[in-house]
C-alpha angles and dihedrals in degrees: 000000000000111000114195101196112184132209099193139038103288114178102249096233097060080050087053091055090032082055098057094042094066092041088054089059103044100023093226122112118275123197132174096245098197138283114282118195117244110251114254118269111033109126127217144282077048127235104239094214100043082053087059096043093045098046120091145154094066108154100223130143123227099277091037117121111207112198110190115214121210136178089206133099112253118223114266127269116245109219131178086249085051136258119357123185119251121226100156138003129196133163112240109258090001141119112243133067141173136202131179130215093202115143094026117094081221150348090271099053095048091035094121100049098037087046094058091038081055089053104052103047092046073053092066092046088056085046108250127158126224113278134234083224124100088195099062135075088238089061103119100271089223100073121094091244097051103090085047103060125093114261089251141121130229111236096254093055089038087055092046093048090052097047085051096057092040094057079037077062105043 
């Protein structure tokens, strides 16, 4: 089970689509699992990681992926090359993700973009690499053509992704 889980106010109706979307791509269910208020403190733009650390009280079960939703900017990746936006942060196999909105008036105006940003990081938690195909989420987010892509996976990255959450159910 996907878990969005938002941070911010999001019309219902863009969760519900937002919702299928994600359940298109990985074929589990997905649910908007309420809105949790951010902890005290952290200051903005957020650290992603310090968002995944701070959040808690999520009702999820073992194999559950929880991907949180904000509205917000997160803070900006230092690479060796320099500083790189952030639109979405996961670790890698692990349970917890985070996207932004920012930039966008609304989810449906920035569906495409913040679509393809869900699936790849859900990607990552199911531990998929980044992919050689444009066409796919997976895709590395940094490159020009990234927010204009389709959130969809190649078939390689989508069989990996479901051999992932078979061997997640087993």
């Amino acid at each position: 089970m996907i878990r969005v889980v938002t941070l911010d106010s999001y019309d219902d109706k863009q969760l519900a689509k937002f919702s299928r979307t994600l359940y298109t791509a990985f074929g589990v269910g997905s649910e908007h699992s309420g809105q949790f208020e951010l902890p005290a403190g952290l200051p903005e733009p957020l650290d992603a990681e310090k968002v995944l650390d701070a959040v808690k009280g999520i009702r999820a079960y073992k194999d559950d992926k929880v991907l949180y939703l904000t509205s917000r900017k997160l803070k900006d990746r230092e690479l060796p090359s320099g500083t790189a936006p952030t639109n979405g942060f996961a670790r890698f196999g692990k349970d917890k993700a985070i996207i932004t909105s920012h930039g966008y008036k609304d989810l449906e105006v920035g569906y495409k973009p913040v679509a393809r940003h869900a699936l790849h990081q859900l990607g990552h938690l199911w531990e998929l690499h980044h992919c050689l195909d444009p066409r796919c989420s997976m895709y590395p987010p940094w490159t020009p053509s990234f927010a204009a892509g389709e959130a969809t996976f190649c078939t390689f990255c989508r069989e990996k992704s479901e051999q992932k959450i078979r061997l997640a159910k087993s």
